[in-house]
Residue, then its C-alpha position, 0 to 999 in steps of 0.5 A: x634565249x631559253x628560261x628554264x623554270x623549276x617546279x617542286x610540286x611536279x618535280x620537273x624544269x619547264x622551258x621559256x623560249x623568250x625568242x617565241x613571238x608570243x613571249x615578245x609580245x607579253x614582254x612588250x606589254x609589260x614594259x608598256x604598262x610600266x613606263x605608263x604608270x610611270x608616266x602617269x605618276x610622274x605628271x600627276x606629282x609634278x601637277x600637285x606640287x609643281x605646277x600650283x606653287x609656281x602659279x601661287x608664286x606668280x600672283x604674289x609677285x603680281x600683287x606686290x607689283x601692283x600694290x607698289x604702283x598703286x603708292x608710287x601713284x599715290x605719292x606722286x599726287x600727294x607731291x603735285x597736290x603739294x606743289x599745286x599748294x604751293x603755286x597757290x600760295x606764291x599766287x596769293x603772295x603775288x597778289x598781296x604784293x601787287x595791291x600794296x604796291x598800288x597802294x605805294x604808288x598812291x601814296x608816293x604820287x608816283x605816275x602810274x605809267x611808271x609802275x603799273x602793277x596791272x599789266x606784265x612787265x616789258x621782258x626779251x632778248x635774244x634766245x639762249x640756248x635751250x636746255x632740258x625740260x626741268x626734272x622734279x627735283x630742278x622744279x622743287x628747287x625753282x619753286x624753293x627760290x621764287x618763294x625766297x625772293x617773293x618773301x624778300x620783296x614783300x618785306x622790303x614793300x613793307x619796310x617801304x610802306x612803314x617808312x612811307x607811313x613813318x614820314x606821312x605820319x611825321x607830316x601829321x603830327x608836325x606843327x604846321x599852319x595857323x590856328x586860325x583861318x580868319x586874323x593876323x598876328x597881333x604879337x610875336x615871340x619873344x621880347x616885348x613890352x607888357x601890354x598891362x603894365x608897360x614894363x619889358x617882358x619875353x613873350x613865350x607864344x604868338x597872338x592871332x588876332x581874330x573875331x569873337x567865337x570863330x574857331x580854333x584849329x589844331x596845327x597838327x595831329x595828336x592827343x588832347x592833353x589838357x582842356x581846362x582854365x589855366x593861370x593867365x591863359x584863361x580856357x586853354x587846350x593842349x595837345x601832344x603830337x609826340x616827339x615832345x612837342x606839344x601846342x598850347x592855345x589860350x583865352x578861348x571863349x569855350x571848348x570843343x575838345x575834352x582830355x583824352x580826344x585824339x584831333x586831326x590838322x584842322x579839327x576845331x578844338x575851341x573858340x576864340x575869346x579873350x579869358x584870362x589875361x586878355x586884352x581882346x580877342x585873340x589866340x595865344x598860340x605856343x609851341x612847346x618842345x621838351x617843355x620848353x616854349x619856342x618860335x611858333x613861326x618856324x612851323x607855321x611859316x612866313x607865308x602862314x602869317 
């Protein structure tokens, strides 16, 4: 194949023969050359743009991958530090539970063998079939249920504490007994004939004979009402158990007691005298209910007397 060339200057047509070996190789060359720079050009476009931006995209994702395990970390210990507060708190119900329950058995005088709140509670029975370990949302619904019945007994051994404390403070405050350790009763309640002047009249209380100065003690517990001279009664002390019932001692010697004093059963209130309308010795026993006196012996008992 032949290439013919014209030139203008020499005015005459040169001839390229391009089957010349020469004219292969130069031809060769610069195909060559071209595909090189081509190459080149082309590895150096996708380096600057290709490569980096993928590498970029890469660690972002990385990044935002790692920072997501770092709050799912994070959230898991917030909720087992939540439970483990909890299972702390259940803990302490436990052991609340577990000291007023002793404290019930004592006061009940229930035998310890028989609710003892030191030792685990007998449990068996054959196995059932096994299920699947618990999964979080089962534990936080068990969790959920075991402070739900906690909560209940706990209220219901308080309930049972009040009323155990309701009825021992009832035992209290109930007339019961004498009030006095050494005697016997001089005179009963209700009619009888007037020691002073012999006619027929209603007694209101009951007389216990005892020595001069020994002491006067209260039947039951409850708050001085009044300690003081009282018409007829001589030095007299009164004192509210509540429910309306008050008791009423007369012609003490002296006092022990002023307005205001919250006794015991068997606190000395004062001492036997005979002030008042008197004819010796001895305590005027009331019992009054609504402010109306009654038989004094239906607290203090036939065997009391």
């Amino acid at each position: 194949m032949n290439i013919i060339f014209f030139s203008r200057r020499e005015g005459r047509a040169k001839h390229f023969n391009l089957a010349h070996p020469v004219a292969v190789t130069a031809f060769a060359a610069v195909l060559i050359a071209i595909l090189a720079t081509a190459f080149s050009l082309g590895f150096k476009i996708g380096e600057s743009n290709g490569h980096p931006r993928g590498t970029s995209a890469w660690s972002a994702t990385l990044a935002e991958q790692q920072s997501e395990i770092k709050e799912l970390k994070a959230e898991l210990q917030r909720r087992v530090d939540a439970v483990a507060m909890r299972i702390g708190q259940m803990n302490a119900h436990v052991i609340r539970l577990d000291a007023l329950g002793k404290r019930l058995t004592s006061m009940a005088n229930i035998d310890k063998r028989e609710f003892d709140f030191d030792s685990q509670p007998g449990v068996g029975g054959p196995e059932s079939d096994i299920g699947a370990a618990a999964q979080a949302p089962d534990l936080n619904a068990l969790l959920v249920g075991l402070e739900q019945k906690i909560s209940s007994r706990d209220a219901q051994l308080a309930a049972l504490e009040n009323a155990l404390l309701s009825k021992k403070l009832d035992e209290q405050i109930r007339p019961d007994g004498r009030p006095v350790k050494e005697g016997h009763i001089s005179s009963y309640f209700g009619e009888r004939q007037d020691p002073f002047n012999g006619h027929q009249a209603f007694h209101k209380g009951i007389d216990f004979a005892s020595p001069q100065g020994s002491n006067v003690l209260a039947v039951a517990a409850g708050i001085v009402t009044f300690a003081g001279e009282k018409q007829g009664y001589g030095n007299c002390v009164e004192v509210s158990h509540g429910n309306g019932l008050i008791t009423r001692y007369g012609h003490a010697e002296g006092l022990a007691v002023s307005v205001g004093k919250t006794v015991a059963r068997g606190d000395t209130l004062a001492y036997v005298g005979s002030t008042g309308r008197s004819t010796g010795p001895h305590v005027h026993f009331e019992v009054l209910k609504e402010g109306r006196q009654i038989d004094p012996l239906s607290f203090i008992g036939r065997d009391a007397q």
